[in-house]
C-alpha positions as CSV (number, residue, x, y, z in Angstrom):
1,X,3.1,-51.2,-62.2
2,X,1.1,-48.1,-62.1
3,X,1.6,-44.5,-62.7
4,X,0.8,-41.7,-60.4
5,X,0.8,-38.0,-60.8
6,X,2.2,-36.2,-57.6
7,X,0.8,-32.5,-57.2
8,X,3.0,-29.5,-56.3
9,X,3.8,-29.2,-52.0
10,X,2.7,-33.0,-52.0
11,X,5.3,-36.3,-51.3
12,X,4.0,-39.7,-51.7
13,X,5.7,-41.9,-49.5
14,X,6.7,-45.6,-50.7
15,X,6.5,-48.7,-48.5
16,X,6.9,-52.2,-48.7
17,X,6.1,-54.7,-45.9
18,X,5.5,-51.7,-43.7
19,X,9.0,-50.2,-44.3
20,X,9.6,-47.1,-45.8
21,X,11.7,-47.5,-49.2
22,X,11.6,-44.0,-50.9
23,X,10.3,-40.5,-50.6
24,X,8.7,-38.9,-54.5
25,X,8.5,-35.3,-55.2
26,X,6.2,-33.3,-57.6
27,X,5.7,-35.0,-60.9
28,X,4.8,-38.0,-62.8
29,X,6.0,-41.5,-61.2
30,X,5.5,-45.3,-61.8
31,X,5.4,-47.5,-58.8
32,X,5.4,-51.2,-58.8
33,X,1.7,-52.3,-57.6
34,X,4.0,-54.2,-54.8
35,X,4.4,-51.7,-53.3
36,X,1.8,-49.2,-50.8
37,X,1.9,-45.4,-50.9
38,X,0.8,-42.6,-48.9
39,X,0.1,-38.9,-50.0
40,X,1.5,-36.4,-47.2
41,X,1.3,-32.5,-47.8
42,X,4.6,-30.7,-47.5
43,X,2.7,-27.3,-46.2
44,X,2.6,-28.5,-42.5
45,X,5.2,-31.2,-40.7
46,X,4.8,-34.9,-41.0
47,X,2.9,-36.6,-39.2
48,X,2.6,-40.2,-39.1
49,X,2.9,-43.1,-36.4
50,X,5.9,-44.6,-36.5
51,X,8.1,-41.5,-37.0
52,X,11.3,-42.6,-35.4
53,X,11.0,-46.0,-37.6
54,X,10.8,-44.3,-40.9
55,X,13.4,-41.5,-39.8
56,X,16.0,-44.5,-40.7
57,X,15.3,-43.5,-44.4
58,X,18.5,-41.7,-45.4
59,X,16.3,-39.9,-48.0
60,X,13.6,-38.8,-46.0
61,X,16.4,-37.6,-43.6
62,X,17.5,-35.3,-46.0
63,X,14.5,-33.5,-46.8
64,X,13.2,-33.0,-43.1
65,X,14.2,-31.1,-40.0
66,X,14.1,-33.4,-37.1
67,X,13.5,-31.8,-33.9
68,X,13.3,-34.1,-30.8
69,X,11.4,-32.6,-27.2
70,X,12.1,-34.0,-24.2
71,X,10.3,-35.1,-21.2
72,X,11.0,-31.4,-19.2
73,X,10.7,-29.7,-22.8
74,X,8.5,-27.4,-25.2
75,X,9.3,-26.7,-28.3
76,X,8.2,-23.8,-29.6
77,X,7.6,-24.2,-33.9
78,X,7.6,-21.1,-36.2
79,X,6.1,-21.0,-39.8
80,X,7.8,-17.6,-41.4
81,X,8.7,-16.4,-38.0
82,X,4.9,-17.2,-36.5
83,X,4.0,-19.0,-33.9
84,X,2.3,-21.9,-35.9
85,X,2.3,-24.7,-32.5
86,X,3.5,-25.7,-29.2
87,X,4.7,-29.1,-29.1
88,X,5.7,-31.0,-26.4
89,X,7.5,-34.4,-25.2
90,X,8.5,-36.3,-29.0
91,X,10.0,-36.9,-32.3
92,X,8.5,-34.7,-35.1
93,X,9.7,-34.0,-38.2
94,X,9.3,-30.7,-40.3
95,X,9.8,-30.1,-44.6
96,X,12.7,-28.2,-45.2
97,X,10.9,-27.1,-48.2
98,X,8.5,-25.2,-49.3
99,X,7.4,-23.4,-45.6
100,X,10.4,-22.0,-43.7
101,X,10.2,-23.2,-40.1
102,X,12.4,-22.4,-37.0
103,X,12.1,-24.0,-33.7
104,X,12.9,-22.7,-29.8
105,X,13.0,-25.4,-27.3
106,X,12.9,-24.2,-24.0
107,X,13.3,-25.8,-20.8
108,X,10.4,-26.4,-18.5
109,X,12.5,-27.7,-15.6
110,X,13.4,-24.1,-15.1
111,X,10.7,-22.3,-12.6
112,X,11.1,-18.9,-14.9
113,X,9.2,-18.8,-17.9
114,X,12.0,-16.3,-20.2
115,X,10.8,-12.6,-20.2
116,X,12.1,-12.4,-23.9
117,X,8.7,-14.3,-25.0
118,X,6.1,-12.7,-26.9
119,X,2.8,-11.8,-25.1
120,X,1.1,-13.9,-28.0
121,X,3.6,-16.9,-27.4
122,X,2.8,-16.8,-23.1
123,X,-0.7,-16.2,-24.2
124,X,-0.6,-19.6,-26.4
125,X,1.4,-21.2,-23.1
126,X,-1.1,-19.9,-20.7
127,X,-4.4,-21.0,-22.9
128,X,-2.5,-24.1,-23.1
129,X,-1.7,-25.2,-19.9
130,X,2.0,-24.9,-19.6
131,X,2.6,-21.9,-17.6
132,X,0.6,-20.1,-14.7
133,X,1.0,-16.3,-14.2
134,X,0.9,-14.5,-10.9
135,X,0.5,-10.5,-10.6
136,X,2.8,-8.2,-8.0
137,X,1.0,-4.8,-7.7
138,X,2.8,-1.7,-7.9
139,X,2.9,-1.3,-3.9
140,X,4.0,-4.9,-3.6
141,X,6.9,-7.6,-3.3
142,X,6.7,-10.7,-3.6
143,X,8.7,-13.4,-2.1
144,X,9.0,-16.8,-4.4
145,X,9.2,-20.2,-2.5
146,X,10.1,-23.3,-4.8
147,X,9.6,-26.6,-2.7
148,X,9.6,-24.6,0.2
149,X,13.0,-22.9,-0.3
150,X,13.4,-19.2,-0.5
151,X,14.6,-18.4,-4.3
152,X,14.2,-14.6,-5.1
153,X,12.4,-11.3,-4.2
154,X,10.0,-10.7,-7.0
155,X,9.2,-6.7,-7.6
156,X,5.9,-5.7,-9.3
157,X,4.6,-6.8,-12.5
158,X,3.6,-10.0,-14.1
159,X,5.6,-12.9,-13.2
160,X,4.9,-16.3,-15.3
161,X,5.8,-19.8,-14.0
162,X,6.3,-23.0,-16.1
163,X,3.9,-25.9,-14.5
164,X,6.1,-28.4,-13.8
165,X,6.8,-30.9,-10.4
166,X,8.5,-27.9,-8.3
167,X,5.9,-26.6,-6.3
168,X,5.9,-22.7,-6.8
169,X,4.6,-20.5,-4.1
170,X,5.1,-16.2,-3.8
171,X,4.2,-14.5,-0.7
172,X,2.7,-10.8,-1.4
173,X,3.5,-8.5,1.0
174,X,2.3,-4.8,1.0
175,X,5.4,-2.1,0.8
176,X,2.8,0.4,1.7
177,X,2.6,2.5,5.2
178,X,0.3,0.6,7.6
179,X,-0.9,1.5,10.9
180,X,-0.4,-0.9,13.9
181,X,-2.4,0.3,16.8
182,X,-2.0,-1.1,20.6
183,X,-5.1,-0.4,22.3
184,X,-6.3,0.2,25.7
185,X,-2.8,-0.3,27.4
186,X,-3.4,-0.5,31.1
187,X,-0.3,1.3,32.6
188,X,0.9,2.5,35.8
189,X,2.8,5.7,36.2
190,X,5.5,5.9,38.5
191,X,3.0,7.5,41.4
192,X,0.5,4.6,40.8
193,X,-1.7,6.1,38.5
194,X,-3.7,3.8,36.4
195,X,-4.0,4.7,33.2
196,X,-5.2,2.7,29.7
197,X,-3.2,4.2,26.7
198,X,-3.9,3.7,23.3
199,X,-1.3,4.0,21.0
200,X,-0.6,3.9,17.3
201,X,2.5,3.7,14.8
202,X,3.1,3.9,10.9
203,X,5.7,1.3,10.1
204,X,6.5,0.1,6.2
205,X,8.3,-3.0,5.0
206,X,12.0,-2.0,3.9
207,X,13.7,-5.7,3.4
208,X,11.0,-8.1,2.2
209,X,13.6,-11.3,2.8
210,X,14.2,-10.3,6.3
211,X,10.9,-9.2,7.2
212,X,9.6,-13.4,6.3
213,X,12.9,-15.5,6.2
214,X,14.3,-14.0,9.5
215,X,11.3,-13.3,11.4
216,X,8.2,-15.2,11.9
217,X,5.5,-13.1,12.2
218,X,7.2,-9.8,12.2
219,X,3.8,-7.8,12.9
220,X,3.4,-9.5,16.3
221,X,7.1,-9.0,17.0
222,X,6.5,-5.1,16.2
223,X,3.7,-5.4,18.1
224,X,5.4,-6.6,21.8
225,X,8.4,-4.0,21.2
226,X,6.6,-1.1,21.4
227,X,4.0,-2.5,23.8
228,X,7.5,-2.8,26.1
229,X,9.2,0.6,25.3
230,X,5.6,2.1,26.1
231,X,5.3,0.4,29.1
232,X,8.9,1.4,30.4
233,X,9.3,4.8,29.4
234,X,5.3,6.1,30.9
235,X,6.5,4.6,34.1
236,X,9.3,6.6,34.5
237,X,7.1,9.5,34.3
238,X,3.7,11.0,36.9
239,X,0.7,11.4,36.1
240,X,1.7,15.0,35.9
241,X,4.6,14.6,34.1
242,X,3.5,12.1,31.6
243,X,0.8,14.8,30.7
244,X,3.6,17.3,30.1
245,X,5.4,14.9,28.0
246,X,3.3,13.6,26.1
247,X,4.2,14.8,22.6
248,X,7.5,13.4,23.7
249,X,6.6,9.6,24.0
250,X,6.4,8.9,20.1
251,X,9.3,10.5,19.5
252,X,11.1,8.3,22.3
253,X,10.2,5.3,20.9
254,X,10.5,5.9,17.6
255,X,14.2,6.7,18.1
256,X,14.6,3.8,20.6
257,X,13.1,1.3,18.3
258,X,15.4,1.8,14.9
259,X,17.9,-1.4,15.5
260,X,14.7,-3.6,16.8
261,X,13.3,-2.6,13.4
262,X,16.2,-2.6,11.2
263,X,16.0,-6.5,12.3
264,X,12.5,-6.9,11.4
265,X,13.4,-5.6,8.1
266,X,10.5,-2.7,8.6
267,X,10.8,1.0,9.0
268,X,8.9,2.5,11.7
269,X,7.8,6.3,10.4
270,X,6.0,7.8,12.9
271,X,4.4,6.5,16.4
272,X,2.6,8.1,19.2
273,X,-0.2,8.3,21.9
274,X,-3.4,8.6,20.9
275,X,-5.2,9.1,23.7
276,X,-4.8,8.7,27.5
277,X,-8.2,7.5,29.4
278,X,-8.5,8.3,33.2
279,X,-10.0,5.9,35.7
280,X,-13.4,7.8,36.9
281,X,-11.6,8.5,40.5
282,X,-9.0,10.2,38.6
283,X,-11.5,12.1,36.1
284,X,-13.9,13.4,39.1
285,X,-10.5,15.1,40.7
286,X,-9.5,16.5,37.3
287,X,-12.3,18.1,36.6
288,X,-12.5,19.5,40.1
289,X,-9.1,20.8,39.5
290,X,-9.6,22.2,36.4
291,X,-13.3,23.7,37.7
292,X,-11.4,25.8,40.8
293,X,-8.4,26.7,38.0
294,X,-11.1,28.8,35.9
295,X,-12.9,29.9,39.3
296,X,-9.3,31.3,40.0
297,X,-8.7,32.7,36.7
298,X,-11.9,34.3,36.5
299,X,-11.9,35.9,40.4
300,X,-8.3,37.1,39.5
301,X,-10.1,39.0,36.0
302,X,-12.5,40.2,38.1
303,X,-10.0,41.7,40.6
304,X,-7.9,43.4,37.7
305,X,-11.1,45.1,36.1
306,X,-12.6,46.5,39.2
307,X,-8.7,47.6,40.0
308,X,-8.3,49.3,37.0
309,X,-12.0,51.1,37.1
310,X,-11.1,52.4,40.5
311,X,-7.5,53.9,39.2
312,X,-9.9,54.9,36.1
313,X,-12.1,57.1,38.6
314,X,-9.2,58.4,41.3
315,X,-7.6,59.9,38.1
316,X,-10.7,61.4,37.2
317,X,-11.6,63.1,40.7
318,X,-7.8,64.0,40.7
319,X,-8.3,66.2,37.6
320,X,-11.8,67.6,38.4
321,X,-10.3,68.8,41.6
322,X,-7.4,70.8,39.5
323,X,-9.5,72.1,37.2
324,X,-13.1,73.7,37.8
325,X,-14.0,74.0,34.4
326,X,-13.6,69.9,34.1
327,X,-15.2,69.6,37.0
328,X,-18.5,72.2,35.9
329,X,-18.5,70.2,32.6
330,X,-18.9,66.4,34.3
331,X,-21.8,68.1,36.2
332,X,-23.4,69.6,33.1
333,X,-23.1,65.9,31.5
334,X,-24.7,64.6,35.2
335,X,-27.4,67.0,35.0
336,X,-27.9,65.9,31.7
337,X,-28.5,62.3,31.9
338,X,-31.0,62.8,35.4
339,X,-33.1,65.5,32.9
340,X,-33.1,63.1,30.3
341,X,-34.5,60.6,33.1
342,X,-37.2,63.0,33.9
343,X,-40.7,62.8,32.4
344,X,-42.4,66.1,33.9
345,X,-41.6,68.7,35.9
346,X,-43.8,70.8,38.8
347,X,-43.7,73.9,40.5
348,X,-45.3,75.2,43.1
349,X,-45.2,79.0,44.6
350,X,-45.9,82.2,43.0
351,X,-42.4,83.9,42.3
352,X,-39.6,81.3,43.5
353,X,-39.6,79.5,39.9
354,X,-36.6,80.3,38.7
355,X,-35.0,80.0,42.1
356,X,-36.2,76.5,42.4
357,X,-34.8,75.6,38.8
358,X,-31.9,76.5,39.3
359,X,-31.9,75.1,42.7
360,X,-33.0,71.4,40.7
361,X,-30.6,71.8,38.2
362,X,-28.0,74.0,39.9
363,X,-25.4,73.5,41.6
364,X,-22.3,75.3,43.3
365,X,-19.3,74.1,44.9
């Protein structure tokens, strides 16, 4: 027999042969020398090796919390409402007294971690191993796949994942307006023109499910419809008349093209050519044609000025010949500008001066 002191927030454990036999608090205590102890601290849970052997102890029942985690389990363990661990598949047992625990076990069989965690409990998880996190921008949807089988439509933010044996997969796709552009479509207009068209649309993803579990490869699908509603509705048209229409094409087969969309679960916004390229035959008459069209426009200018400057001076003459003082004036401004002309003058003869100025500069009806 021997006597031991126990300290406060200690236990000493009694065993004989290996089997628990009793469970001493603070204090002072004689134990037979028969029997083996061990000191355990009642601050943090219990922890020895043969937990669900010396849980048969009706008196250490009483003075622990027993919390058992599964094999798809973590348990989540509080100390005053703080995360003190993360424990997973096992027996542990927890003092009721002096720390106040609480525990959360939570299923890891579910694919969904719960969004009511704590950013510092999934940080623990993640650091730890047990959950994986994937990121949905704000211009994105994403499309989870457990197994291979369709589940949800996840919008943006932060999505976490426990890492257990179902096989989790999300497909991003982009909700912004994208541009699919169908170049150098070689097309003949209904008076055998060859042309090559290129040709562009705006399209968004409306239905993210549809878009990937209906359609395979939606893009390409997009693609061949309006490479077909091109195709039909130039030929219906000249070469002339596709020219004149042009501004109309888009709006055509964006109207056209609304149910075929719908189906792909996209929107299409806006569509329409972008440019039309002429063979070189084709180009060489063009520009011939457009060459004589200004040749034309500028001849018929030309026509109308030299029209209107002849009206211009029959409406003159017609006024100079009703009026004599008009007429005197316009040959006082002629007279002026052939003087102005003139560098020198000379006169020859004794006495007929005058008469020849006035003969230069004269004049009489």
């Amino acid at each position: 027999m021997f006597k031991t002191k126990i300290k406060t927030y200690e236990k000493v454990m009694v065993y004989e042969d290996g089997k628990l036999i009793d469970v001493l608090g603070t204090g002072y205590h004689r134990i037979s020398s028969k029997y083996s102890k061990y000191t355990v601290s009642t601050l943090s849970r219990l922890t020895v090796s043969n937990m669900a052997l010396i849980l048969k102890n009706e008196k250490l029942l009483n003075e622990v919390d027993v919390v058992e985690v599964g094999a798809d389990q973590v348990a989540l363990i509080y100390k005053d409402n703080i995360l003190d661990e993360v424990l997973q598949e096992g027996l542990y047992a927890f003092w009721k007294e002096p720390v106040e625990y609480s525990f959360d076990i939570k299923d890891m069989s579910e694919v969904k971690v719960d969004e009511d965690l704590s950013k510092s409990v999934i940080r623990e998880l993640v650091i730890l191993g047990l959950i994986h996190k994937i990121e949905v921008k704000h211009f994105e949807k994403g499309i989870l796949y457990c197994d291979g089988v369709f589940k949800e439509e996840l919008n943006s933010g932060v999505h976490y994942f426990w890492k257990n044996p179902v096989q989790v997969q999300v497909e991003i796709l982009d909700n912004r307006q994208q541009i699919i552009e169908l170049g150098g479509q070689e097309i003949l207009t209904k008076d055998k023109a060859n042309l090559r068209i290129n040709f562009d649309a705006v399209y968004k993803v409306v239905n993210a499910k549809i878009a990937t579990q209906e359609n395979k490869d939606f893009v390409k699908q997009l693609y061949t419809i309006l490479q077909m509603k091109l195709r039909s509705y130039v030929g219906e048209f000249s070469f002339d008349e596709l020219l004149a229409n042009k501004s109309n094409v888009g709006n055509y087969i964006l109207d056209s093209s609304k149910e075929e969309c719908k189906n792909l679960g996209i929107e299409l916004v806006s569509c329409g050519i972008k440019d039309i390229i002429l063979p070189g035959d084709i180009k060489e008459i063009m520009n011939q044609v457009l060459v004589a069209e200004k040749k034309a426009a500028a001849s018929m200018i030309m026509r109308r000025e030299e029209t209107a400057a002849t009206r211009s001076m029959m409406n003159t003459a017609k006024l100079m010949n009703d009026n004599q003082m008009l007429y005197k004036l316009k040959e006082m401004e002629f007279v002026e500008k052939v003087a102005d002309k003139i560098g020198e003058i000379t006169v020859s003869g004794n006495g007929g001066m005058v008469s020849q100025l006035k003969e230069i500069f004269g004049s009489s009806q």
